[in-house]
C-alpha positions as CSV (number, residue, x, y, z in Angstrom):
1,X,-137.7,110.6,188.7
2,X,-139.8,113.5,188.6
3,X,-141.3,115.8,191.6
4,X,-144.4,118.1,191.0
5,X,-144.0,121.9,191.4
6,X,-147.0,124.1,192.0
7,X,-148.5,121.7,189.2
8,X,-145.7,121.5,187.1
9,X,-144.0,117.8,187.0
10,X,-140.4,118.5,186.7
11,X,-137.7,115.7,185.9
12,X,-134.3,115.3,187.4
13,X,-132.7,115.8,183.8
14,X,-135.0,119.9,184.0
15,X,-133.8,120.1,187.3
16,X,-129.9,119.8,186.7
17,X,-129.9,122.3,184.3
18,X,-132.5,124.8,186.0
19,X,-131.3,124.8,189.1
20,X,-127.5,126.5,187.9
21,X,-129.8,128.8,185.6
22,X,-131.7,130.2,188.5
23,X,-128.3,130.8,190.7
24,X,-127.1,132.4,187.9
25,X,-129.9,134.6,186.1
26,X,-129.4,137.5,188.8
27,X,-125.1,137.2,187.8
28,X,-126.7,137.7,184.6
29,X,-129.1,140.1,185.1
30,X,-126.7,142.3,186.6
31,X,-124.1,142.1,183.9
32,X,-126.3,143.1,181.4
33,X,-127.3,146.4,183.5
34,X,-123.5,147.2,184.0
35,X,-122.8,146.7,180.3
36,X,-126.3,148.6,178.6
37,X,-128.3,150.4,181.6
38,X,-125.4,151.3,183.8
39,X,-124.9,155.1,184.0
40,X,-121.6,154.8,182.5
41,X,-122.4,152.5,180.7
42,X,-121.3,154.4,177.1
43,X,-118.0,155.1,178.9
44,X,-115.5,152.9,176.6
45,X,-112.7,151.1,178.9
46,X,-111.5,147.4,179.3
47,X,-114.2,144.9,179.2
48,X,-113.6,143.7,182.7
49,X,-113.4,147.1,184.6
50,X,-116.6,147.5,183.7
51,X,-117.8,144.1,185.9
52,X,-115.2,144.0,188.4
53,X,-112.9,145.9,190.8
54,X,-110.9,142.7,190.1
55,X,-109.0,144.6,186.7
56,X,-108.1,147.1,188.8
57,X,-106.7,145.4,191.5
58,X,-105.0,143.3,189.4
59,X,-103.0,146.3,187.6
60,X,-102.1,147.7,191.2
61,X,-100.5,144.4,192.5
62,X,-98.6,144.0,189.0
63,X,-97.8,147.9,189.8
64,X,-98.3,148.8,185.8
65,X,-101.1,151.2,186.6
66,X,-99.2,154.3,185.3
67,X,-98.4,152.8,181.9
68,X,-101.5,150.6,181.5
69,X,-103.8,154.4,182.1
70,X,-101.6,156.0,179.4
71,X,-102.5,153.4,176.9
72,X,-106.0,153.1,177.6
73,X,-106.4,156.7,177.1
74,X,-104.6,156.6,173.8
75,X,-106.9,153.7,173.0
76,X,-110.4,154.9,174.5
77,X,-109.9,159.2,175.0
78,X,-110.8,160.9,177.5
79,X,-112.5,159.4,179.9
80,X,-111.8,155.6,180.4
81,X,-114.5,153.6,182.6
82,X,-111.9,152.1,185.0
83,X,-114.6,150.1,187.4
84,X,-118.4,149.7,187.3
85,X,-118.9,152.7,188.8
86,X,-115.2,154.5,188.2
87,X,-114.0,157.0,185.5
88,X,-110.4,158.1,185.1
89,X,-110.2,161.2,183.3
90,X,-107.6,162.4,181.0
91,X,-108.6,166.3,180.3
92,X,-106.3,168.5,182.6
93,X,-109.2,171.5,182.6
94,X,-111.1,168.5,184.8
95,X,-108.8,169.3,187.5
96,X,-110.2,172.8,188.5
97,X,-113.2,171.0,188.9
98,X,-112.2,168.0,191.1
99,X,-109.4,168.9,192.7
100,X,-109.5,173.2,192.8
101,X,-110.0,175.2,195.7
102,X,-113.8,174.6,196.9
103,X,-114.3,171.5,195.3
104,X,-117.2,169.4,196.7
105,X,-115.7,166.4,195.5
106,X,-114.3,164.2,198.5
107,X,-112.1,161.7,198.6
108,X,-113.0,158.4,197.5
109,X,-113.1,154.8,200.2
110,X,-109.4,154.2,198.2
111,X,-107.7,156.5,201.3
112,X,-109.8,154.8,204.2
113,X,-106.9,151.7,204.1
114,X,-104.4,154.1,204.2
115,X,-105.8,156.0,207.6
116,X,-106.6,152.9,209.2
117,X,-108.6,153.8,212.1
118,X,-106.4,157.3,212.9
119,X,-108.2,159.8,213.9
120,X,-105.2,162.8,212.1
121,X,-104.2,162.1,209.3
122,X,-104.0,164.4,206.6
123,X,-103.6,162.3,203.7
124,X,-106.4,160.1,204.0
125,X,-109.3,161.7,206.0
126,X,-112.1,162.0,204.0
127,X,-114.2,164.7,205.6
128,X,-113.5,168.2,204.2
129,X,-114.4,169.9,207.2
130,X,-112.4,167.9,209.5
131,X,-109.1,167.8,206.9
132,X,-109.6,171.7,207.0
133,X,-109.2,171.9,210.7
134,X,-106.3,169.9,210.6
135,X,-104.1,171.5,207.8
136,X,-104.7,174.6,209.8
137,X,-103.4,173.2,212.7
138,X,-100.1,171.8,210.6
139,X,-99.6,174.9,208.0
140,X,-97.3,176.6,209.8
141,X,-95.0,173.8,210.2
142,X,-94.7,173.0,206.5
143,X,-94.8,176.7,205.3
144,X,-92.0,178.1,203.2
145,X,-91.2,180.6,205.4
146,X,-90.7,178.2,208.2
147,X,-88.2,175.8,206.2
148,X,-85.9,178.2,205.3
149,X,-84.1,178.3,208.5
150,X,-83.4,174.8,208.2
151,X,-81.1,175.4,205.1
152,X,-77.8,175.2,206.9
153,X,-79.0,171.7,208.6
154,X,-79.7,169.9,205.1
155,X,-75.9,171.3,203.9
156,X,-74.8,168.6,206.7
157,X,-76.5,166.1,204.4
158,X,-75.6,167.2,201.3
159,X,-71.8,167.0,202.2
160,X,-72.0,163.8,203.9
161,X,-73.4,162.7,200.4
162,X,-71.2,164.1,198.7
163,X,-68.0,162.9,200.9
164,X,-69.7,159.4,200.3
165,X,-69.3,160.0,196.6
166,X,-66.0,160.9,196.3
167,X,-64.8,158.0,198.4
168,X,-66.8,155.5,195.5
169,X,-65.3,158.0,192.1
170,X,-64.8,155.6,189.7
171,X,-66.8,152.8,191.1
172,X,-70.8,152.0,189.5
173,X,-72.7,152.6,192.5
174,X,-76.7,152.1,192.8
175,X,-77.5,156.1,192.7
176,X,-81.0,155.4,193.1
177,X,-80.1,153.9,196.4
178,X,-78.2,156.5,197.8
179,X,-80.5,158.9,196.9
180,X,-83.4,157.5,199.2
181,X,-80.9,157.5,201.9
182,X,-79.9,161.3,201.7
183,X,-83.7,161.5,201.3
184,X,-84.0,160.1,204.2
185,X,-81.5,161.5,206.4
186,X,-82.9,164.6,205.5
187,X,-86.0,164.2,206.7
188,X,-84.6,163.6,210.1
189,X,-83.0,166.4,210.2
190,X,-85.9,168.9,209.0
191,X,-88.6,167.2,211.1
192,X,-86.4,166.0,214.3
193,X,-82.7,167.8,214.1
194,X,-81.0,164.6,213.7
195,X,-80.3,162.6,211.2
196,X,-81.1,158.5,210.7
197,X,-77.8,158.0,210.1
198,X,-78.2,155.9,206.6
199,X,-75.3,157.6,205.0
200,X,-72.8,157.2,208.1
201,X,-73.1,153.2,207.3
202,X,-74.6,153.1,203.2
203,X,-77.8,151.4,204.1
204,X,-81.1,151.9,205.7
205,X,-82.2,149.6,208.9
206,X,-84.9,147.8,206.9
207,X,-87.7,151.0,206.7
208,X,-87.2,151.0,202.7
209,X,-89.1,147.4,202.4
210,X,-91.4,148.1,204.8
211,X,-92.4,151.5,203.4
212,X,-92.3,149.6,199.8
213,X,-94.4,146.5,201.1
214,X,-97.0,149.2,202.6
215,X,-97.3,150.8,199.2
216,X,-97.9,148.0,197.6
217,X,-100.7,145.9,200.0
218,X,-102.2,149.8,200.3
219,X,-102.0,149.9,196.1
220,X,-104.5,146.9,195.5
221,X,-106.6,147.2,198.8
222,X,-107.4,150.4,198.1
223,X,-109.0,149.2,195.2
224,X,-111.2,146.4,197.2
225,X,-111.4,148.2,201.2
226,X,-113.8,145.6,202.0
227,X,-111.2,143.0,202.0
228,X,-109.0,145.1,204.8
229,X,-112.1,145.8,207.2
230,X,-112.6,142.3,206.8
231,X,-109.1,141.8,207.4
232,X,-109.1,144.5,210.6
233,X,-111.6,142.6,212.5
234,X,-110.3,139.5,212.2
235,X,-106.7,140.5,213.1
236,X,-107.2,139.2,216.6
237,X,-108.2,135.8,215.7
238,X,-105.7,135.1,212.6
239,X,-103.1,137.6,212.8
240,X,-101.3,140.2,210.6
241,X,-101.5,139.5,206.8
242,X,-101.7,143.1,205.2
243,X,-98.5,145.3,204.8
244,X,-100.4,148.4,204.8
245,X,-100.6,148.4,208.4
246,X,-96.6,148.8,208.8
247,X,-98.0,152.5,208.3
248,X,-100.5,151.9,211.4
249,X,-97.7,150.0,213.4
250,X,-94.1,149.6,213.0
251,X,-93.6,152.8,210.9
252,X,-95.7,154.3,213.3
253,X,-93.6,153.1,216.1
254,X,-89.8,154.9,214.5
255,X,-91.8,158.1,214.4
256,X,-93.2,157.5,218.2
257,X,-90.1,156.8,219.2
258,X,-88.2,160.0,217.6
259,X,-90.8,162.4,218.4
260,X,-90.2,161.2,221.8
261,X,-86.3,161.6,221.7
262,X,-86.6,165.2,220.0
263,X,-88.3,165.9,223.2
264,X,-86.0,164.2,225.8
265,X,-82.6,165.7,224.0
266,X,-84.5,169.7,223.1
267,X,-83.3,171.4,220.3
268,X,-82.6,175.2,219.7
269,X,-83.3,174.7,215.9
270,X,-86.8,175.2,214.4
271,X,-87.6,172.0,213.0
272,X,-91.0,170.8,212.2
273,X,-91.5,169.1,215.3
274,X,-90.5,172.2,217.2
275,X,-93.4,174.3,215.4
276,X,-96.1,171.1,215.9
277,X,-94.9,171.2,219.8
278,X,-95.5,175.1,219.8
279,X,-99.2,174.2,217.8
280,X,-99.5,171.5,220.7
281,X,-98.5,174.1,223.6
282,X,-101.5,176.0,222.2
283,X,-104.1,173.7,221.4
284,X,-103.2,170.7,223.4
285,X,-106.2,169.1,222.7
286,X,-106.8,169.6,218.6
287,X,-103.0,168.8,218.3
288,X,-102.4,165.8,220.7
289,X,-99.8,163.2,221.1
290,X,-101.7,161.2,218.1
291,X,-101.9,164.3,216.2
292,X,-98.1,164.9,216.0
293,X,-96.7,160.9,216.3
294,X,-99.7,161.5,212.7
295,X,-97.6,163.8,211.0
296,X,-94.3,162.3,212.0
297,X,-95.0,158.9,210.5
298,X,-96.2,161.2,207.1
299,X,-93.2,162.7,207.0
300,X,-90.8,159.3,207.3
301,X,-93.3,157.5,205.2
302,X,-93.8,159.8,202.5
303,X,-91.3,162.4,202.4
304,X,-88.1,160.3,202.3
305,X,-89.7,158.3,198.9
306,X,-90.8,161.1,197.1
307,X,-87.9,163.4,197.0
308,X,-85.8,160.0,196.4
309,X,-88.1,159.4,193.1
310,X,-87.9,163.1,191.9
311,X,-84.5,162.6,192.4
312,X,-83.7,159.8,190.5
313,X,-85.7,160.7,187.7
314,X,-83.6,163.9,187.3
315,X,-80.3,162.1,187.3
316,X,-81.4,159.4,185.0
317,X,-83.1,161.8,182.2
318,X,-80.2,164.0,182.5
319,X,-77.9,161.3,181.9
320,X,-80.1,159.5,179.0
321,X,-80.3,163.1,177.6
322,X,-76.7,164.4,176.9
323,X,-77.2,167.7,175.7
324,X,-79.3,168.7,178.5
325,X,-76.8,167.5,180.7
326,X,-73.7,169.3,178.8
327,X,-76.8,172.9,179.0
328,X,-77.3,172.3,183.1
329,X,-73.2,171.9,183.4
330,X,-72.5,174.7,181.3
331,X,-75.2,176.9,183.3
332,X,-73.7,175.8,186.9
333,X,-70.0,176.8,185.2
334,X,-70.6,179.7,183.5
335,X,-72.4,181.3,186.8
336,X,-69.5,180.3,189.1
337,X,-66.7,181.5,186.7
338,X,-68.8,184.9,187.6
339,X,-68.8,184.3,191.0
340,X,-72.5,183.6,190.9
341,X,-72.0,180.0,192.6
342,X,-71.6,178.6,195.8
343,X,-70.2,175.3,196.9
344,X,-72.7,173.9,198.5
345,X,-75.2,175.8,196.3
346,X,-77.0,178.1,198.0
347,X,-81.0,178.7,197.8
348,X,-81.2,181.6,196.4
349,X,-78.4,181.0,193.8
350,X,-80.5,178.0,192.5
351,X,-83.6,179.7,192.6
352,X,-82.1,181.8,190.0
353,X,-80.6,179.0,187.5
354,X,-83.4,178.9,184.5
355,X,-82.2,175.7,183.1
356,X,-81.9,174.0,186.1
357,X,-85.6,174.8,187.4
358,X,-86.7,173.6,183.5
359,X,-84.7,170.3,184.1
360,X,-86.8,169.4,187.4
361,X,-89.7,170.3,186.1
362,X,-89.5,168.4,183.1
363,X,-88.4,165.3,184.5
364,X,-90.9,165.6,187.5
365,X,-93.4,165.9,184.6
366,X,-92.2,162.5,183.2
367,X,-92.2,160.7,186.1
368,X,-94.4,162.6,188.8
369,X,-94.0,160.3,191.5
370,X,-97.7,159.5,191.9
371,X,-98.7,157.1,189.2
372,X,-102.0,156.1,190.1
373,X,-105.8,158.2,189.6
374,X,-106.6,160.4,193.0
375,X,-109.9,159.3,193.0
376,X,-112.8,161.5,194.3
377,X,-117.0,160.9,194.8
378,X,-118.6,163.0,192.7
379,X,-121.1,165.3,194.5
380,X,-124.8,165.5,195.0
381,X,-126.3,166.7,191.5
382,X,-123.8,165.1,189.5
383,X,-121.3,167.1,187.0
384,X,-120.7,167.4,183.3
385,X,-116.9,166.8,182.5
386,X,-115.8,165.9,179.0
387,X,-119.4,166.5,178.0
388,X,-120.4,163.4,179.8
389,X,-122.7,163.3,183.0
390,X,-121.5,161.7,186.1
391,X,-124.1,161.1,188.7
392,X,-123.0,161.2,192.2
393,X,-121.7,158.5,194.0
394,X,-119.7,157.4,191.2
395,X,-116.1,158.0,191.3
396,X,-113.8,160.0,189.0
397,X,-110.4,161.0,188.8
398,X,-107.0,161.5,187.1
399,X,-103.9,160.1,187.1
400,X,-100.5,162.7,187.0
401,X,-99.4,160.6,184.3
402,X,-101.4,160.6,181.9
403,X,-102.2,164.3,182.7
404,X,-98.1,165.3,181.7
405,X,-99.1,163.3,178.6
406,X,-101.3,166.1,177.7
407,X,-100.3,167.1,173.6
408,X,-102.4,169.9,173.8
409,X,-101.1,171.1,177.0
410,X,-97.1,170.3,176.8
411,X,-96.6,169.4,172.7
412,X,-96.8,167.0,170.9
413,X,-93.8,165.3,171.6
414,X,-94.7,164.8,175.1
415,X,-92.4,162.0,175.9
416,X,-89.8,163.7,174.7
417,X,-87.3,165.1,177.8
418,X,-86.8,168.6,176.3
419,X,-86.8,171.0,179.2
420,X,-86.9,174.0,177.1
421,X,-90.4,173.6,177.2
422,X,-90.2,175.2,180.5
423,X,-88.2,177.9,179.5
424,X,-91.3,179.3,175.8
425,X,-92.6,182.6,176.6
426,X,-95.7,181.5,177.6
427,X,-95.6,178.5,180.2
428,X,-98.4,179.2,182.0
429,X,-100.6,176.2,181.2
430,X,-97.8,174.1,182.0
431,X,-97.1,175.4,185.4
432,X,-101.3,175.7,185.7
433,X,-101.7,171.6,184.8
434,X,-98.4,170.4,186.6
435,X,-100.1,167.5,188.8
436,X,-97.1,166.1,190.3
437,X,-98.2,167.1,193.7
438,X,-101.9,167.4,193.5
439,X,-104.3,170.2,193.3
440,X,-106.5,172.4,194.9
441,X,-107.1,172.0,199.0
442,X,-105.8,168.6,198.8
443,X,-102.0,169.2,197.5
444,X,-99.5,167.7,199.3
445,X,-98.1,169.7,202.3
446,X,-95.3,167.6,201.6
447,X,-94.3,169.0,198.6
448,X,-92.4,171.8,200.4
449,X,-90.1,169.2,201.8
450,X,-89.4,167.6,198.8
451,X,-89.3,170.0,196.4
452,X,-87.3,172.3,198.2
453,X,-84.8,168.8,199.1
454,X,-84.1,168.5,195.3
455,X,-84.9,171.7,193.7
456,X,-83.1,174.5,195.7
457,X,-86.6,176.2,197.1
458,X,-84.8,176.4,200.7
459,X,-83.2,173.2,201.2
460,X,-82.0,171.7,197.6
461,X,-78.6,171.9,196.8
462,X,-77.8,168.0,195.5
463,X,-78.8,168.6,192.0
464,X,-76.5,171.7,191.0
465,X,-73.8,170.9,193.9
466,X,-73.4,167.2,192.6
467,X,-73.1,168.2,188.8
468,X,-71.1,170.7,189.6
469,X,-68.5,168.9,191.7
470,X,-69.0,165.6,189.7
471,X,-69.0,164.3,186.2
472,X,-71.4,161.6,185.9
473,X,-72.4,158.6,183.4
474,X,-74.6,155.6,183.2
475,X,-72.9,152.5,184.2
476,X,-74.4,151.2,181.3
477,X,-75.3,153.7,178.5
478,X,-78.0,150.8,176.9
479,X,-79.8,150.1,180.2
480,X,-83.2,151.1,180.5
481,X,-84.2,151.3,184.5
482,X,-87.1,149.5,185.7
483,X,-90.5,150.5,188.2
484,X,-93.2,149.9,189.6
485,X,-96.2,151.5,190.4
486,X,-97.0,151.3,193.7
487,X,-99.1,154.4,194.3
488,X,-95.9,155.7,193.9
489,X,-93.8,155.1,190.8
490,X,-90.3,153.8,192.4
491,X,-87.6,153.1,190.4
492,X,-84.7,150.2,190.2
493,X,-81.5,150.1,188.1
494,X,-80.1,153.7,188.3
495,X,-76.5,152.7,188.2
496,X,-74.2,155.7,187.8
497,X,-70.2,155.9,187.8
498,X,-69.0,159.4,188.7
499,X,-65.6,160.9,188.3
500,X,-63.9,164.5,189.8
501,X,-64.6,167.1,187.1
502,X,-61.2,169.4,187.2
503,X,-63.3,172.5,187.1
504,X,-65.0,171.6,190.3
């Protein structure tokens, strides 16, 4: 059969074939101006990131992201073109530029799953103007000197941990585990003067997996936020599918309901909630009901899983490390044979232990607890980084991981755990390219709450006071622990047998 176009007589047998080519010559087309004409198109990187959000998404549901960026940096350099219009960026001077003070670079449409449609939220909001306003409105809450009153409240934790231990010496007990729930419990008491309770009965009441299901639906959406506005509008005619919004609902919903407890029961400390209440008394309409049930749900989703990370990753490198270990033991001995060491240890008396702040730093540099790029929009007029020119609209950003990987920055035996690297003469790069907890206007207000948990700032004491009271080993000297990279890098497999050291 044959049919006559505009003078042309074209045959069924032309017309099977044509008909695909025309549907898909544009396919084509375009292809061919991602891979040649494409600003970034001399960017090296994997084949398909260069077509498709799809590789990325992929590596964020598998949640390999942190290794898979440190080997295509080895492989590529860099800068590694991570999506048509993405770059990941491996040279820690970059940072100043994305991330420092100033920066015009906003954050990219990865963070607008993770607000949802919440008006304060101080993670995710986008607009530098607005996300100005609000960390004013918060600072005083998460400010050093504001925490350290609360030091005597987390020694209620740390002993209830501790008396947990002692009752399991001798026995191989998950570590990483118990960890999160001190973590947790913690948080309770710094942001609503009580605890959750998780220690009192050695488990949690089911947030863990719905914080780690969040993370995860939040890792690969972020990556295609078309599919969860898609999602969003359709929620009223199909239902719930996503995990993410566990962060917009249920979790939302603990922290609603223990804001609003912290306010029946009062409380003469001066927890966080009771400096967001004074912020509220002031400016009851910038710092509403949302505003603080906003920073409550931040803290309970993010605080409690950070600090639990950090913390992990400082048992297990201490323990996969003897030597260190034997250094930070005979640090925390020799000061209390002088009289130098309290039980708990106090804030000040850690603050002044060398090797112990070169032991968190240098595991926190191996596994920052953030393990996927912080992507940002590059500005109007474009910018030169690694002597390559970005135009704006494109996205770019860096990944803490790779970033600790730095040879030039931390040697060259980077993945190494040698925490006298901490301790050279001259450590200021390291301190000046230490990513673990952002950069610029955008680090995490959280990081007083977690670092001081686990480092001895205001409010650690576990680290010292548990090697100190404890001896403690590997349940299994061979095993390597296992994680996964959901935005953050969580860890499984941190089995650890303690025993009563008879010094402590």
């Amino acid at each position: 059969m044959a049919f006559q176009v505009a003078g042309v007589t074209l045959t069924t047998g032309t017309l099977a074939w044509l008909l695909p080519l025309t549907v898909l010559l544009p396919s084509i087309i375009y292809i061919i101006y991602l891979r040649t004409q494409h600003p970034l198109a001399n960017i090296p990187g994997p084949f398909w990131a260069s077509l498709t959000r799809l590789w990325m998404t992929k590596h964020a549901w598998d949640g390999d992201m942190n290794t898979v960026m440190i080997a295509q940096h080895a492989q590529h350099g860099q800068l590694v073109r991570t999506g048509p219009n993405e770059v990941s960026v491996s040279d820690p001077t970059a940072i100043k530029k994305i991330y420092g003070p100033g920066t015009k670079f906003r954050k990219s449409n990865f963070y607008s799953i993770w607000q949802g449609h919440r008006k304060f939220d101080l993670f995710a909001e986008r607009n530098e103007r607005i996300h100005g306003e609000q960390r004013r409105l918060v600072s005083r809450a998460y400010s050093m000197e504001a925490l350290k009153d609360l030091e005597p409240y987390v020694d209620n934790a740390v002993n209830l941990f501790l008396e947990q231990m002692r009752e399991r010496e001798g026995t191989v007990i998950d570590m990483g585990n118990w960890v999160q729930l001190f973590a947790f419990d913690v948080i309770g008491e710094v942001s609503f003067s009580k605890s959750f309770g998780f220690m009192d009965v050695g488990q949690d009441d089911g947030a863990f997996k719905q914080i780690e299901t969040a993370l995860r639906s939040a890792s690969w959406l972020g990556q295609i936020p078309a599919v969860y506005w898609v999602h969003d509008r359709l929620m009223p005619y199909i239902g719930n599918y996503l995990g993410i919004n566990a962060r917009h609902g249920s979790l939302r919903q603990i922290a609603l309901r223990e804001v609003a407890a912290r306010k029946d029961r009062g409380s003469e400390r001066q927890d966080i909630l009771s400096k967001l209440f004074a912020t509220q008394k002031e400016k009851p309409v910038e710092m509403n009901e949302n505003a603080v049930t906003s920073m409550a749900t931040s803290n309970i989703f993010a605080g409690s899983d950070t600090t639990a990370i950090s913390t992990r990753a400082i048992i297990y490198y201490l323990l996969k490390n003897p030597n260190a270990k034997r250094k930070l033991v005979d640090e925390i001995d020799s000061r209390r044979k002088a009289g130098k060491l309290s039980d708990p240890v106090t804030l000040l008396e850690a603050d002044s232990m060398p090797y112990l702040q070169a032991v968190m730093y240098e595991a926190l540099r191996l596994h920052p607890a953030v393990g996927m790029s912080l992507p940002r929009v590059v500005p109007d007029g474009g910018v030169q980084i690694c002597g390559q020119y970005l135009p704006a609209g494109c996205v770019v950003g860096a990944n803490p991981w790779v970033i600790h990987r730095s040879k030039e920055v931390y040697g060259e035996d980077v993945d190494a755990f040698r925490p006298e690297r901490w301790m050279q003469e001259d450590v200021g790069d390291l301190h000046r390219f230490f990513f673990t907890f952002g950069s610029g206007a955008r680090m995490c207000l959280g990081r007083n709450i977690s670092w001081m948990e686990m480092y001895g700032r205001q409010l650690s004491k576990l680290i010292p006071t548990l090697f100190m009271r404890y001896n403690l080993e590997l349940g299994d000297p061979d095993a390597e622990w296992t994680t996964k990279c959901w935005f953050f890098v969580m860890q499984r497999g941190l089995g650890v047998r303690l025993s009563k050291r008879h010094s402590a």
